[in-house]
N, C-alpha and C positions, 0 to 999 in steps of 0.2 A: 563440899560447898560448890552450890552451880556457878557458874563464872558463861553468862553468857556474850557473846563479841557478835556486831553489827555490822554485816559485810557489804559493801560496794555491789553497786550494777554488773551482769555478767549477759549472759545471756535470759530470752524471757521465754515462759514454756506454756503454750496452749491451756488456759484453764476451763476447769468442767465444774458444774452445777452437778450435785447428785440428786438434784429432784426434775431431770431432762436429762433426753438422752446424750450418754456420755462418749465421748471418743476419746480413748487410752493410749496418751502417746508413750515415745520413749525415753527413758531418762536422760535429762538436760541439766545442768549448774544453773541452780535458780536467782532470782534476784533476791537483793536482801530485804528481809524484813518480812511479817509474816509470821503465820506461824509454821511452825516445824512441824506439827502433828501430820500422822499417819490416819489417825480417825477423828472424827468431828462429834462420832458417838460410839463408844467401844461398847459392847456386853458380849459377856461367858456365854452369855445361853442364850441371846439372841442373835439376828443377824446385824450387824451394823453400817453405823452411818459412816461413810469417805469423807473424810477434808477436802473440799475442792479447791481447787488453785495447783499451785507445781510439784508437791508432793505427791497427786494422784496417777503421774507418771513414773513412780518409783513403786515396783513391782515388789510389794511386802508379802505375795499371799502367799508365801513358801515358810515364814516366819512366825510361830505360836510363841504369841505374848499373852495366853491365858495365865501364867505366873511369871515373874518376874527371874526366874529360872527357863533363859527363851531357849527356843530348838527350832533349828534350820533346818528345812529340807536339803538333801545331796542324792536321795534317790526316792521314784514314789515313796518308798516305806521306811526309809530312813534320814533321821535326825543326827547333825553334830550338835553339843553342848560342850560348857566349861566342864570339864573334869572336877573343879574344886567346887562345880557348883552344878550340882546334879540335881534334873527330876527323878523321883522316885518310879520303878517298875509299876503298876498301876495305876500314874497320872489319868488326869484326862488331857487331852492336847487338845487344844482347840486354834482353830485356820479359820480366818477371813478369807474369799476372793477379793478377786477387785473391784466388784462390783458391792463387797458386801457379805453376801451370802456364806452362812456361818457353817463351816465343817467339823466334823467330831472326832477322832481317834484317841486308843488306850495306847498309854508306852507298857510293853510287854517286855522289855529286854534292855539291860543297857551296860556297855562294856566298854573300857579304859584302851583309848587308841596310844594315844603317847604325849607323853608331857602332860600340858593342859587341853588335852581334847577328847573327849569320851564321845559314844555313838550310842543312838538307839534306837529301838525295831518297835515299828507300829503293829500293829494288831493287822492291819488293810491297806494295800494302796490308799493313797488321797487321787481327789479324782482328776484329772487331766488340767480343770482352770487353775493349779496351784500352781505356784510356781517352785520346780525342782532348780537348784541351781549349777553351773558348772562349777570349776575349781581350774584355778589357772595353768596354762597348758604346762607340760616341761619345758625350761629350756636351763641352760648354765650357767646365766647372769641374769637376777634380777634386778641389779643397783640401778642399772634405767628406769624403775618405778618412784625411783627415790625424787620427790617434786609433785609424785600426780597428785591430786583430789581424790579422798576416797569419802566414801558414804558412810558413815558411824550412825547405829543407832545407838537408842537407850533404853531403860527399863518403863520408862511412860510412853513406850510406843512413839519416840518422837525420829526423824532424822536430822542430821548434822556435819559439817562438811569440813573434814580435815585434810592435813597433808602428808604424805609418809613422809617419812623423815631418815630411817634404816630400815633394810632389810636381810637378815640374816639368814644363815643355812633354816635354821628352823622358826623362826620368829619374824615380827613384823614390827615396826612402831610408827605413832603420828605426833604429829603437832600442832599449833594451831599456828596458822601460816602468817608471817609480818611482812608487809600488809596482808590484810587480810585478805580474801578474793571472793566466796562465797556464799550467800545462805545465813545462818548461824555454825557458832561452834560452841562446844561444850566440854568443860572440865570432866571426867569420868566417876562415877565416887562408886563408892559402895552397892551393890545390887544391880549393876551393871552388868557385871560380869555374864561371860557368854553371850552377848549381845552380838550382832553381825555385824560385821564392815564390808564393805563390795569396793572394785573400783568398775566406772563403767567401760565396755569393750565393744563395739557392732551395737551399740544399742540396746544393751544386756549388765545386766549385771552380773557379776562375777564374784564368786566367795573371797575373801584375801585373809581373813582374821576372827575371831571371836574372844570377846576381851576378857583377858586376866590382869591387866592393871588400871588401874584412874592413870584423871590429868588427861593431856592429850590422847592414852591411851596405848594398849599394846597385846601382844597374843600370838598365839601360833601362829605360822602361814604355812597357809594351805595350797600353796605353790611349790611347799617344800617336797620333793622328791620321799624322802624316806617318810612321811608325814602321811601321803596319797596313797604309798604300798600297804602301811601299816593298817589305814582308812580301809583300804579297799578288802584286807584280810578281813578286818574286823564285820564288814559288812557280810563276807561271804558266811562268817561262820555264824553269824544269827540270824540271817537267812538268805544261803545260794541263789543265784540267777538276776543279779542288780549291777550295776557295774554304773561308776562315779562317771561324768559328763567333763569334761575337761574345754576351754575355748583361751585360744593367743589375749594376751595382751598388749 
């Protein structure tokens, strides 16, 4: 059940018309209210329409939400997903840019990193305007993330703005934060799952999660040390010469 929560003025973010031309900023904590979509016009097999307003500054085109089983870029030719909720070897993958413009790839390969996070190998690079994503850098303590804003998607292509709440050696979790501070939030439900979470860093978003539970939400992190070694095997052996992008938080 969605439980959605109406959040207070934050800061306000340059908005764009997608029928003029557009300037793409960087991701900001929007004001509330609004809608949360990512597209104004979704299709499989076309290219699609951007939502304009503050969501057009959050950089989704690394994200295929052609099934509700989503897959994140971490390198051109590879995808994380839920482990417990896999595409199958043969999908089609389909990538918006940000402009819109619809890209194609087949998942050819897909193999069990750890826990709840599986990877998988595209057929082709995707081309340079998607966006691959870092993964947050090492360091020894992440309990300082505990409080920030992270970015939750969901399985209707929407985003939503939670709070971490723990961080564990291999896990992450959020909440929705009282009072509240951002945007909208959202309860997690079913079909969810695998969905990306970022927090933002330089103006960039940053991998932190991909869900395995509703409710406020929760999932591996990908900050984790033995998580990124495991990641970064896994990527070598379904196909050498890619290496994972890493940035501070």
């Amino acid at each position: 059940m969605l439980r959605w929560i109406a959040l207070p003025l934050s800061l306000v973010i340059i908005s764009c018309s997608s029928n003029s031309s557009v300037t793409l900023g960087s991701p900001t904590l929007p004001p509330p209210g609004g809608f949360p979509n990512i597209f104004k016009r979704y299709s499989v097999k076309k290219d699609a329409e951007m939502m304009p307003g503050w969501s057009r500054n959050f950089d989704m085109s690394g994200v295929s939400f052609n099934e509700r089983m989503t897959l994140t870029l971490v390198t051109p030719r590879h995808v994380v997903m839920a482990s417990h909720y896999r595409r199958r070897p043969g999908s089609k993958v389909v990538f918006h840019n940000r402009m819109g413009k619809r890209v194609e790839r087949t998942l050819i390969g897909v193999a069990g990193v750890a826990g709840d996070v599986a990877v998988g190998l595209l057929d082709s690079d995707v081309p340079g305007d998607l966006k691959v994503y870092p993964l947050p850098a090492p360091r020894e303590d992440f309990t300082g993330l505990v409080g920030r804003t992270a970015v939750v998607t969901d399985q209707n292509r929407r985003i939503f703005f939670h709070e971490v709440w723990r961080v564990g050696p291999t896990s992450i979790g959020f909440r929705h934060p009282k009072p509240a501070k951002h945007g909208w939030g959202k309860n997690l439900v079913k079909g969810d799952s695998g969905n990306p979470s970022f927090l933002i860093s330089g103006g960039e978003l940053v991998l932190i999660e991909t869900h395995t539970t509703g409710g406020g939400g929760s999932g591996p992190f990908y900050g984790s040390s033995g998580i990124q070694e495991k990641l970064a095997a896994a990527i070598t052996r379904l196909a050498p010469g890619y290496r994972l992008r890493f940035k501070s938080l």
